[in-house]
Gaussian input, Z-matrix of N, CA and C with variables (Angstrom, degrees):
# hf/3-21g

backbone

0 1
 N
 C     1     B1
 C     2     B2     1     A1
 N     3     B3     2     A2     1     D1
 C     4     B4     3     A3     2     D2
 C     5     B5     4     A4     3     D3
 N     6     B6     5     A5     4     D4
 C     7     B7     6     A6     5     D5
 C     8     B8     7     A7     6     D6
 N     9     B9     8     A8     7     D7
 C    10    B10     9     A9     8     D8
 C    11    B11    10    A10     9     D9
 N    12    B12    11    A11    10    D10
 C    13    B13    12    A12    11    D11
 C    14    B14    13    A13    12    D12
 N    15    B15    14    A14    13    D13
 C    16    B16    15    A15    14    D14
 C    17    B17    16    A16    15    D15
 N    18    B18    17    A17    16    D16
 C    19    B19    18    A18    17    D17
 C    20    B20    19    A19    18    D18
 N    21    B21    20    A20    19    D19
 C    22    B22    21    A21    20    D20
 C    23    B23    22    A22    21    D21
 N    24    B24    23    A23    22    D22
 C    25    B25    24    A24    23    D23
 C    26    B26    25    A25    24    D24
 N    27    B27    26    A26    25    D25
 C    28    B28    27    A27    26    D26
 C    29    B29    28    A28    27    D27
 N    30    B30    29    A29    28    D28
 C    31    B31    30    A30    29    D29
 C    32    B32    31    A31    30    D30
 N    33    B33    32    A32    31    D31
 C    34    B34    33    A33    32    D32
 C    35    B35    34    A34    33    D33
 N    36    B36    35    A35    34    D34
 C    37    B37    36    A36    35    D35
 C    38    B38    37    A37    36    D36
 N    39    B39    38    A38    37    D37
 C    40    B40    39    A39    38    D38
 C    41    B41    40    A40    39    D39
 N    42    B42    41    A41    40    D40
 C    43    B43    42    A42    41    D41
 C    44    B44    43    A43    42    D42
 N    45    B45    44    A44    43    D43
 C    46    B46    45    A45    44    D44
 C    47    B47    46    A46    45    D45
 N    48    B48    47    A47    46    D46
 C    49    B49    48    A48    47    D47
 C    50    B50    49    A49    48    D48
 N    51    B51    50    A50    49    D49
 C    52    B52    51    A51    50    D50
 C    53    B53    52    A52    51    D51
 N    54    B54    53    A53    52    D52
 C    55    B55    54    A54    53    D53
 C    56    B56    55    A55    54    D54
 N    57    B57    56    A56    55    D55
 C    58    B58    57    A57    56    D56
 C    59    B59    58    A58    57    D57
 N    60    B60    59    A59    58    D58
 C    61    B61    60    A60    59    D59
 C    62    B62    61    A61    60    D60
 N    63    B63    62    A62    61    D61
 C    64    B64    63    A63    62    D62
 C    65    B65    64    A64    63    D63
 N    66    B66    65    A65    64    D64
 C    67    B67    66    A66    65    D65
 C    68    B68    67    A67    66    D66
 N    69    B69    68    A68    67    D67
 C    70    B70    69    A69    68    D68
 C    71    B71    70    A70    69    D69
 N    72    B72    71    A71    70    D70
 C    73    B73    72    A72    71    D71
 C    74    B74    73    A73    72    D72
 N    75    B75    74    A74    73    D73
 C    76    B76    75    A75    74    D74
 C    77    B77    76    A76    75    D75
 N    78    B78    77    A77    76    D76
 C    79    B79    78    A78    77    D77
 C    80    B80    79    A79    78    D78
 N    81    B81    80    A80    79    D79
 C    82    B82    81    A81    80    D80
 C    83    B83    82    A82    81    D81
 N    84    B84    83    A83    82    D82
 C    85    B85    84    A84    83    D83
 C    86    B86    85    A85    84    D84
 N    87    B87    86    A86    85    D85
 C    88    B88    87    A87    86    D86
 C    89    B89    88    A88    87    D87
 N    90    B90    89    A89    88    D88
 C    91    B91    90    A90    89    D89
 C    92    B92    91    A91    90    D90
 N    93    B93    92    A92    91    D91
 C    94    B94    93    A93    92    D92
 C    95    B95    94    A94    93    D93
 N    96    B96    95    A95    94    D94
 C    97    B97    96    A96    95    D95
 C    98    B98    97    A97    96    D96
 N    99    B99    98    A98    97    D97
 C   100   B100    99    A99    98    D98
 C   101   B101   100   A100    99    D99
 N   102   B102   101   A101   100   D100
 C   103   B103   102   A102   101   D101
 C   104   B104   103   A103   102   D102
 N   105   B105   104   A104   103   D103
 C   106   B106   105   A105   104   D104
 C   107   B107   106   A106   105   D105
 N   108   B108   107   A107   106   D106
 C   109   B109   108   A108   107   D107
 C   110   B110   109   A109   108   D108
 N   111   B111   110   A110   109   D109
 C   112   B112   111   A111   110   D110
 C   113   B113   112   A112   111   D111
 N   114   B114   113   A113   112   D112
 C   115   B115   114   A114   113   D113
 C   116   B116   115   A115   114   D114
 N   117   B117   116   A116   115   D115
 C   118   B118   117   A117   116   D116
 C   119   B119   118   A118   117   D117
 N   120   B120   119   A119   118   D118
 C   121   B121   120   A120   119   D119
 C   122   B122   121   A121   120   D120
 N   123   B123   122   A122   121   D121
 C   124   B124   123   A123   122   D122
 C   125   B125   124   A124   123   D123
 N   126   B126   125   A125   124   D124
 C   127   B127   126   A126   125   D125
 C   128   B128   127   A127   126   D126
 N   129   B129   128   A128   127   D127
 C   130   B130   129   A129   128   D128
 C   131   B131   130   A130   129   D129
 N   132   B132   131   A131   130   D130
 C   133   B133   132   A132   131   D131
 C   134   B134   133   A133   132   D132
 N   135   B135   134   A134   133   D133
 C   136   B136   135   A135   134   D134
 C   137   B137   136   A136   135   D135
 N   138   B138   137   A137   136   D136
 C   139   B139   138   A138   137   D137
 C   140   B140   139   A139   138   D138
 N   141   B141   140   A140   139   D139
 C   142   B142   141   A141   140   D140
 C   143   B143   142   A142   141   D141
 N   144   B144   143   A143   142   D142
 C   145   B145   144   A144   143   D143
 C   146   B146   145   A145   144   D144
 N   147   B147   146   A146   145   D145
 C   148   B148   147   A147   146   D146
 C   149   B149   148   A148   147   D147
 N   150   B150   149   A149   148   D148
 C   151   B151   150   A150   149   D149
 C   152   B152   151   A151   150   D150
 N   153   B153   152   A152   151   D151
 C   154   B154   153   A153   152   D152
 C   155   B155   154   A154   153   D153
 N   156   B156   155   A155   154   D154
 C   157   B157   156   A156   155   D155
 C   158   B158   157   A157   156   D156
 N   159   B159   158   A158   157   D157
 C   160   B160   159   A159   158   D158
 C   161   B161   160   A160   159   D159
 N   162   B162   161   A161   160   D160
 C   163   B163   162   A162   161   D161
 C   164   B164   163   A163   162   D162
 N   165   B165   164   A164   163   D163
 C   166   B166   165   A165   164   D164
 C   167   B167   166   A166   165   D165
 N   168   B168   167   A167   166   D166
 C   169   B169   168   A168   167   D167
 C   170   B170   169   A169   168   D168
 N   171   B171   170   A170   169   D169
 C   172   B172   171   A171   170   D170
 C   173   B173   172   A172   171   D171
 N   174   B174   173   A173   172   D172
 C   175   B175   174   A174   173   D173
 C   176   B176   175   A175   174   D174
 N   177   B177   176   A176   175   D175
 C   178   B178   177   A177   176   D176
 C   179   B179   178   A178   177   D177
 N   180   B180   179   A179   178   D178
 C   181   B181   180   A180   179   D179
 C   182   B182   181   A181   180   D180
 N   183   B183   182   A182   181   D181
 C   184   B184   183   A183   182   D182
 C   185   B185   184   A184   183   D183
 N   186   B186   185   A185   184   D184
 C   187   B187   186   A186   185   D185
 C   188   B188   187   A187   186   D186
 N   189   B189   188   A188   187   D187
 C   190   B190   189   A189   188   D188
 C   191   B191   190   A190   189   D189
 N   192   B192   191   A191   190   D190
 C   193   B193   192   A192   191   D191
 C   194   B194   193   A193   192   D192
 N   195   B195   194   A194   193   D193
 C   196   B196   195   A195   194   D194
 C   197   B197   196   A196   195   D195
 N   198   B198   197   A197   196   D196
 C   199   B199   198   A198   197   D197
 C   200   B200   199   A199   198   D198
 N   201   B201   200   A200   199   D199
 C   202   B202   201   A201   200   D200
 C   203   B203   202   A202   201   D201
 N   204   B204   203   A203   202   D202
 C   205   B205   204   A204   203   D203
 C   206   B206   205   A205   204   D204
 N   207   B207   206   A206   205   D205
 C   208   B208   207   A207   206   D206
 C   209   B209   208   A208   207   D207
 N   210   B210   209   A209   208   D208
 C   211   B211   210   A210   209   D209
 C   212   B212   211   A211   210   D210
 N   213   B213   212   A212   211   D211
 C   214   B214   213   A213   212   D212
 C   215   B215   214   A214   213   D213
 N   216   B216   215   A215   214   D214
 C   217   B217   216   A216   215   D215
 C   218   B218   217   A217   216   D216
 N   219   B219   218   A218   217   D217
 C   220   B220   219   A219   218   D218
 C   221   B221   220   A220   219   D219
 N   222   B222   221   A221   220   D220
 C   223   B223   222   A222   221   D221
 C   224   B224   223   A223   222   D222
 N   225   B225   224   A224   223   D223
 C   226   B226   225   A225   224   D224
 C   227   B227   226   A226   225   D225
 N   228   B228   227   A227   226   D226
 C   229   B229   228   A228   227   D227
 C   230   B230   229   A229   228   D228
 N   231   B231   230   A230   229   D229
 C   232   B232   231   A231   230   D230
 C   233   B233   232   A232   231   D231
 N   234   B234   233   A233   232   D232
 C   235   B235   234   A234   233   D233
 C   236   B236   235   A235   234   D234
 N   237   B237   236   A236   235   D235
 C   238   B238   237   A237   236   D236
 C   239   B239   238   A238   237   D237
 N   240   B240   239   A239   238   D238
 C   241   B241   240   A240   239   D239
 C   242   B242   241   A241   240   D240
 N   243   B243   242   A242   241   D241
 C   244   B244   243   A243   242   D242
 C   245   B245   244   A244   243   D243
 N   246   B246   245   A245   244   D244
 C   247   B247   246   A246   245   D245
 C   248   B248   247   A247   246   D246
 N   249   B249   248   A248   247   D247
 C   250   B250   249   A249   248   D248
 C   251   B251   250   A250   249   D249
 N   252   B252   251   A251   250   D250
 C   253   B253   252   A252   251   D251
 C   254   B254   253   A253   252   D252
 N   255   B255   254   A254   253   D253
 C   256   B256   255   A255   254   D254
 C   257   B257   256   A256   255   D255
 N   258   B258   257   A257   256   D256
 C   259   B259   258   A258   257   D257
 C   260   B260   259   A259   258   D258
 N   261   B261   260   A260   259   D259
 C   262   B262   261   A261   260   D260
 C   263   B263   262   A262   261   D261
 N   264   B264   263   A263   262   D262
 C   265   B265   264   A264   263   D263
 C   266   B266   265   A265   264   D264
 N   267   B267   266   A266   265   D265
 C   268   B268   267   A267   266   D266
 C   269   B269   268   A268   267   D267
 N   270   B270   269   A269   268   D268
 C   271   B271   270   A270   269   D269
 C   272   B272   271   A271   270   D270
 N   273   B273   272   A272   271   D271
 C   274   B274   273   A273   272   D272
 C   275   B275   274   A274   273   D273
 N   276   B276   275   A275   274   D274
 C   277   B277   276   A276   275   D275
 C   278   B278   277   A277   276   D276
 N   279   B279   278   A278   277   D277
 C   280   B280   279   A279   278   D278
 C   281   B281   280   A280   279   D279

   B1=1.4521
   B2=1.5292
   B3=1.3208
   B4=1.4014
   B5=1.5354
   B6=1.5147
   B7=1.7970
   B8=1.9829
   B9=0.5368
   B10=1.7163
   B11=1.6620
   B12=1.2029
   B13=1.2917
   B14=1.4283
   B15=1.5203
   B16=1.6012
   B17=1.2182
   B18=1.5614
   B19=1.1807
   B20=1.8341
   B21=1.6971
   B22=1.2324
   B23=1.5913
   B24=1.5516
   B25=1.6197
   B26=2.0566
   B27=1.0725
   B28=1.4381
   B29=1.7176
   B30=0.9682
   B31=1.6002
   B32=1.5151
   B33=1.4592
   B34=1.8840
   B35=1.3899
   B36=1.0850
   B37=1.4025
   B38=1.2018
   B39=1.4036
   B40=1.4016
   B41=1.8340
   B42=1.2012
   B43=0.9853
   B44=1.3443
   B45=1.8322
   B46=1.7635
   B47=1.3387
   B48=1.3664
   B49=1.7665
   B50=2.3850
   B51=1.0947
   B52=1.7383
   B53=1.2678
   B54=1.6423
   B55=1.3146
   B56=1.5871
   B57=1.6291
   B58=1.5153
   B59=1.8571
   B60=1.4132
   B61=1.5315
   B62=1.4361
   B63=1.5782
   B64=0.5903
   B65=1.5899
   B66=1.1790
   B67=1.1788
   B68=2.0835
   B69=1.0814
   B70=1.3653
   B71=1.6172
   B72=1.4566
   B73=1.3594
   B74=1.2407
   B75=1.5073
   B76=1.3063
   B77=1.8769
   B78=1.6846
   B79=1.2694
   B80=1.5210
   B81=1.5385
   B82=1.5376
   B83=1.6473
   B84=1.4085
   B85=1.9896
   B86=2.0165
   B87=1.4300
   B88=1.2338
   B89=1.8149
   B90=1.7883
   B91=1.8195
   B92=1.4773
   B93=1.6563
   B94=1.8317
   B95=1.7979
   B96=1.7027
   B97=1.1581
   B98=1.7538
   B99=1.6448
   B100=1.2654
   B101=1.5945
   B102=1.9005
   B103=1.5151
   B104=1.2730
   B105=1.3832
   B106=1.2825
   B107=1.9725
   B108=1.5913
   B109=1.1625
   B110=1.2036
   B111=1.4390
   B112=1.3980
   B113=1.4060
   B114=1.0434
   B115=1.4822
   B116=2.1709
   B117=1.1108
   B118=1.9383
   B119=1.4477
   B120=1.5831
   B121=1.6231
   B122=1.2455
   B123=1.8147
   B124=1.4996
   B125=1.0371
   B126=1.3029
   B127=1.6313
   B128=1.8624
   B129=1.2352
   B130=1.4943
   B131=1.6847
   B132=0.9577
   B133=2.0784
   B134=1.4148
   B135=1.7648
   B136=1.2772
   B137=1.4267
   B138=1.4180
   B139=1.5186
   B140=1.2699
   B141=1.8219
   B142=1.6028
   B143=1.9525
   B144=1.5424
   B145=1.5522
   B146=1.5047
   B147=1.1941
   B148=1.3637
   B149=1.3943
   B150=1.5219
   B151=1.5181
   B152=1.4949
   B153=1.9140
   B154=1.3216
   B155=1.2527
   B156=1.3513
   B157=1.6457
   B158=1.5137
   B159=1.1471
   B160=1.7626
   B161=1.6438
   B162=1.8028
   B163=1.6706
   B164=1.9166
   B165=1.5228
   B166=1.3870
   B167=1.4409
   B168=1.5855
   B169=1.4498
   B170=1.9002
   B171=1.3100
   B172=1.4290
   B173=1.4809
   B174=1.2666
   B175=1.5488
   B176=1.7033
   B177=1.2103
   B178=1.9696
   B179=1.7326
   B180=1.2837
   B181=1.2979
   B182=1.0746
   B183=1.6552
   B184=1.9479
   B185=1.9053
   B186=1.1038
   B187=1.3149
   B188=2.0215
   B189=1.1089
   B190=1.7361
   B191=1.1142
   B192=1.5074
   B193=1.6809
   B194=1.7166
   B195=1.2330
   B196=1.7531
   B197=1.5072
   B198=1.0085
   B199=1.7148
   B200=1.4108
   B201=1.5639
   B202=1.4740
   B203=1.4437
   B204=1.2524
   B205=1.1108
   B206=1.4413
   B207=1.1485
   B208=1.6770
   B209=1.7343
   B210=1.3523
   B211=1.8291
   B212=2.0183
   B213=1.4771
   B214=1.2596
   B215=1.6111
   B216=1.3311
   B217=1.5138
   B218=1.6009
   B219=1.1638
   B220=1.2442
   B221=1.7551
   B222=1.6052
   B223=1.4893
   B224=1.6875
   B225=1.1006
   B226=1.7950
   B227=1.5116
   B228=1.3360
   B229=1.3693
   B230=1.4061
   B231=1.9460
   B232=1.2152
   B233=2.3212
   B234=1.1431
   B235=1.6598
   B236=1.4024
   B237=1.3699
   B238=1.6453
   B239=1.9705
   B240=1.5312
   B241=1.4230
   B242=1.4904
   B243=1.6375
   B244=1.5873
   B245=0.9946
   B246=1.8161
   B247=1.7358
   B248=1.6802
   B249=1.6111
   B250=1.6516
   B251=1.3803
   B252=1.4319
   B253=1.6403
   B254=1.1990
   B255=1.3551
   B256=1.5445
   B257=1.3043
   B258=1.5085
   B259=1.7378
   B260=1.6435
   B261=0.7033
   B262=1.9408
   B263=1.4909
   B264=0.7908
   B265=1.4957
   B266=1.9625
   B267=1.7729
   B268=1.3735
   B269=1.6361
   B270=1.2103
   B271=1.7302
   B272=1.4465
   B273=1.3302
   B274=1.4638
   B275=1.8362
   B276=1.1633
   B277=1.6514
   B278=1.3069
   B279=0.8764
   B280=1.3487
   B281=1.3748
   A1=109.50
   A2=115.22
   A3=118.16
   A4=124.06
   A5=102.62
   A6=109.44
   A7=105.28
   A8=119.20
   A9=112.09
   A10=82.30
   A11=111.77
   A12=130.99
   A13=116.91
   A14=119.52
   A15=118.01
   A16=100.95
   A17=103.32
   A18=131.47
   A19=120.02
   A20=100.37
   A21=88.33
   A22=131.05
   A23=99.44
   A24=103.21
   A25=115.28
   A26=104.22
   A27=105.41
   A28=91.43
   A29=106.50
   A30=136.08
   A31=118.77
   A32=87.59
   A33=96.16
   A34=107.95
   A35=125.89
   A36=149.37
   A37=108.97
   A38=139.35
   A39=130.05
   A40=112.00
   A41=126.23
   A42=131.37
   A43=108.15
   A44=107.36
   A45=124.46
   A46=91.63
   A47=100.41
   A48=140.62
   A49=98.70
   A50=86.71
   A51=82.53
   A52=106.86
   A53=106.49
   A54=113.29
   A55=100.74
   A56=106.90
   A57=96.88
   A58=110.19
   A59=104.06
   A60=100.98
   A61=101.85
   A62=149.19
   A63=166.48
   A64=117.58
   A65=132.74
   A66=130.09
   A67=106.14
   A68=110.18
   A69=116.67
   A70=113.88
   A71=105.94
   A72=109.13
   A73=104.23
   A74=141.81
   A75=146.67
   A76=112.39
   A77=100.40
   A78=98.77
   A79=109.46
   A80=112.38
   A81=125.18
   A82=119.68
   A83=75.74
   A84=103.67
   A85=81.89
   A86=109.63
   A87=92.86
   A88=76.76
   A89=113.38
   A90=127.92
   A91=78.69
   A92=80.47
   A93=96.55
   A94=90.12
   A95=111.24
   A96=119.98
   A97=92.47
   A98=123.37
   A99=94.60
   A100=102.01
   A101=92.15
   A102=103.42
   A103=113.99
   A104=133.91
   A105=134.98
   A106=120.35
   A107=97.91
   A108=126.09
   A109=125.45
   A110=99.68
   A111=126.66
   A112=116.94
   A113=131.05
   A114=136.37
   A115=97.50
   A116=97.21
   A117=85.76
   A118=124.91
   A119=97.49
   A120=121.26
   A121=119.45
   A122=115.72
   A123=100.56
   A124=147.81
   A125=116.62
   A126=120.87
   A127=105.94
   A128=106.22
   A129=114.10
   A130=102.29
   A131=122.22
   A132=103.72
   A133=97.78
   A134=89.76
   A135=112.55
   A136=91.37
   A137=125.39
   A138=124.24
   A139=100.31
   A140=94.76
   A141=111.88
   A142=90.97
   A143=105.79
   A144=100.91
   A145=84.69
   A146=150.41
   A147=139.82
   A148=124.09
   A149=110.68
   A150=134.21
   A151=115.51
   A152=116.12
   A153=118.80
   A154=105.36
   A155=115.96
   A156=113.00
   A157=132.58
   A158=88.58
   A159=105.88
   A160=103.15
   A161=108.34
   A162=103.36
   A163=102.17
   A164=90.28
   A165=84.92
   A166=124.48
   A167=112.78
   A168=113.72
   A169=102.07
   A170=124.45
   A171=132.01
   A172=108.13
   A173=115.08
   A174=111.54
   A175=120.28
   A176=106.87
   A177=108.76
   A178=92.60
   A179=135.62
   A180=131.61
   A181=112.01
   A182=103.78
   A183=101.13
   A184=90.81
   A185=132.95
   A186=85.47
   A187=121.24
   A188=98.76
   A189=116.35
   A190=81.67
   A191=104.12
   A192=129.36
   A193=109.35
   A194=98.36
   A195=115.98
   A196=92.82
   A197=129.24
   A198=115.05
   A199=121.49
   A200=115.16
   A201=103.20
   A202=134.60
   A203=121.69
   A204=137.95
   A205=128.16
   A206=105.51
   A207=107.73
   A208=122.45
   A209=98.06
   A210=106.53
   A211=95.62
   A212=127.21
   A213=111.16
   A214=120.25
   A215=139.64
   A216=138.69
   A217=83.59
   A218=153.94
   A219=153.80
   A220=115.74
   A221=100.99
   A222=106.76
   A223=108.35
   A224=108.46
   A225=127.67
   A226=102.56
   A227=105.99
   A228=141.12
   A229=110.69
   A230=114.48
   A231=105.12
   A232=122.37
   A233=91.67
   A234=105.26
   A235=96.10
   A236=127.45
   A237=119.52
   A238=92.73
   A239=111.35
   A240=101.49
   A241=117.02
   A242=99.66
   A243=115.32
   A244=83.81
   A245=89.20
   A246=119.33
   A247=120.07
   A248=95.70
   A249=95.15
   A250=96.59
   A251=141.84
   A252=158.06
   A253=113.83
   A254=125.05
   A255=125.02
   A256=88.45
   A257=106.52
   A258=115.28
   A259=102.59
   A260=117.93
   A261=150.16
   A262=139.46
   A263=137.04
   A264=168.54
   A265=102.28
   A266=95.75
   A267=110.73
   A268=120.40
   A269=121.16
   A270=113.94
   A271=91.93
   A272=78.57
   A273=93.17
   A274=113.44
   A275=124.78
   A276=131.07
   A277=138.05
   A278=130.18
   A279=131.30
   A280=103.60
   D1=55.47
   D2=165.32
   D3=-58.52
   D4=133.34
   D5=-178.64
   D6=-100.16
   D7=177.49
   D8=-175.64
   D9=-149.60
   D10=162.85
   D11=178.18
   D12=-145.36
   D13=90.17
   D14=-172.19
   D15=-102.50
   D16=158.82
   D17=-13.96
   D18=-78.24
   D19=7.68
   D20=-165.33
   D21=-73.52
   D22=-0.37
   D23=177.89
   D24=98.91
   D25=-4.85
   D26=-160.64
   D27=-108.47
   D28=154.36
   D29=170.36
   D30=-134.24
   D31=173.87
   D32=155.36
   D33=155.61
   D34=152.62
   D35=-162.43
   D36=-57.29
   D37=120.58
   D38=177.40
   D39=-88.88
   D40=123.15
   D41=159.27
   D42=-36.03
   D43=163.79
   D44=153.13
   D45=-56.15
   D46=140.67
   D47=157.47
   D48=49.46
   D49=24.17
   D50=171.80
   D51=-93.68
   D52=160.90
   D53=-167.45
   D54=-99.52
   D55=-169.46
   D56=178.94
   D57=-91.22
   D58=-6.25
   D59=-177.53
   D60=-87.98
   D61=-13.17
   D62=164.51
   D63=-80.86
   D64=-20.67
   D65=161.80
   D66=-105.51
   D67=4.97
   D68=172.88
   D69=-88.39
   D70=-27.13
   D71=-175.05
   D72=-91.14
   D73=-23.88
   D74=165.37
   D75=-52.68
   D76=-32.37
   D77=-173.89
   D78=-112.35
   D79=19.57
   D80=-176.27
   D81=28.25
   D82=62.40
   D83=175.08
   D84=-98.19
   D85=142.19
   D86=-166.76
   D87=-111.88
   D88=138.98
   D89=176.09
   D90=-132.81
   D91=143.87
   D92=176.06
   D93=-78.88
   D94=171.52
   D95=-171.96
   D96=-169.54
   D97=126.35
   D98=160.76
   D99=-171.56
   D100=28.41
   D101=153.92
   D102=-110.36
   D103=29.68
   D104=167.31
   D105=82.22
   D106=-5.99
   D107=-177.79
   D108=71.49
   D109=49.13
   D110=165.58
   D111=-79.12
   D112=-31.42
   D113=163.54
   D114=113.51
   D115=39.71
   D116=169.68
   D117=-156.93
   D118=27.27
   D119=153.43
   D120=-79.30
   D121=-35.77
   D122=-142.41
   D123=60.00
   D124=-16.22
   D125=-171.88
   D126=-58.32
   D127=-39.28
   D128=-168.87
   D129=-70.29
   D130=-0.20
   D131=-170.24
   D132=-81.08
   D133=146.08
   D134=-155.75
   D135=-133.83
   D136=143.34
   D137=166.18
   D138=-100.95
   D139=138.67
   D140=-162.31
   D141=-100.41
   D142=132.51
   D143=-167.99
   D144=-109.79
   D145=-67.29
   D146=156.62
   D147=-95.95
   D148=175.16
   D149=-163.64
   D150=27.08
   D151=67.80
   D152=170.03
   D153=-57.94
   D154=-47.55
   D155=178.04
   D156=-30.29
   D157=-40.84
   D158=-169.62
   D159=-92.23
   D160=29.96
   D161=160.68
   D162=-129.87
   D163=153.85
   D164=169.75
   D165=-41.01
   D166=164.38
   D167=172.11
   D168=-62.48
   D169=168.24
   D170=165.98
   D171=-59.24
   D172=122.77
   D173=162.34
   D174=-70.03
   D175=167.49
   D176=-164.73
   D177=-63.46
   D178=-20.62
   D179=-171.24
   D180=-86.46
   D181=-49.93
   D182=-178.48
   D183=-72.85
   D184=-23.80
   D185=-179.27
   D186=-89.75
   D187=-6.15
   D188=164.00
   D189=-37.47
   D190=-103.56
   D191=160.43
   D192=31.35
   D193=-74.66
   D194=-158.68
   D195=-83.69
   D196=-43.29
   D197=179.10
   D198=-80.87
   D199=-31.69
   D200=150.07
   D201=-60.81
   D202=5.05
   D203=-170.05
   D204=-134.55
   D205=3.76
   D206=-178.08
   D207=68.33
   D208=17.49
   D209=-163.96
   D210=-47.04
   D211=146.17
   D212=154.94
   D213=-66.61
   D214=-148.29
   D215=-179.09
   D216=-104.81
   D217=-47.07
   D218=-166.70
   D219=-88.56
   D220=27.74
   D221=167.53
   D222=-149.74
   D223=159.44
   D224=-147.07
   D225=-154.96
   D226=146.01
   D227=140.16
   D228=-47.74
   D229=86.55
   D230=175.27
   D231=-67.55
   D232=-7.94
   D233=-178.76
   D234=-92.74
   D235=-1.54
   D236=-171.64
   D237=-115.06
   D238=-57.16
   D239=-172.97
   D240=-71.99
   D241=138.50
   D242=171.68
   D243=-101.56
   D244=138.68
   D245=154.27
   D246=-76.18
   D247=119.78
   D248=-174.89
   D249=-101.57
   D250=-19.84
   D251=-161.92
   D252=-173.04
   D253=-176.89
   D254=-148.68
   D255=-87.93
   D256=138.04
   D257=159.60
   D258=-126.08
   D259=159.05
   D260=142.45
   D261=-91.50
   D262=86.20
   D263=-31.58
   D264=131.30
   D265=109.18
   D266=152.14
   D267=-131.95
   D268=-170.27
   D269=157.74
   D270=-124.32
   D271=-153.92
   D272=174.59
   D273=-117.02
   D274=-7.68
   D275=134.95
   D276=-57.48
   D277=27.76
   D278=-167.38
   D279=-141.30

């Protein structure tokens, strides 16, 4: 369950039931975070460039989350999605 991190070059293996902000900090991809990863900052959305599939469905918060916010369908709550298979993953900071 590899995560890729573009453009910055870094990866790393996602644990059982980890999320992608949580396997980003293992591979010091730096995602803002500064609701504790509760899902109602936003700071963490990440546009998923491959394998959306391979994340959990949206929880009822990240999708609050995403409609108060204008999220596109191809961006997520990196503190909300679990990695089920490899995804790819940028923001828009990096």
């Amino acid at each position: 369950m590899l995560v890729k991190f573009t453009p910055l070059g870094t990866a790393a293996e996602a644990r059982p039931n980890e999320t992608v902000l949580d396997t980003a900090r293992r591979a010091g991809a730096p995602i803002g975070n500064s609701c504790g990863s509760i899902g109602v900052c936003g700071r963490c959305r990440v546009l998923v460039l491959a394998g959306a599939e391979n994340l959990s469905p949206p929880t009822m918060i990240e999708m609050r989350v995403a409609g108060q916010r204008g999220f596109a369908p191809d961006e997520r709550l990196a503190c909300q999605a679990v990695v089920t298979g490899p995804v790819e993953v940028t923001t828009g900071y990096w």
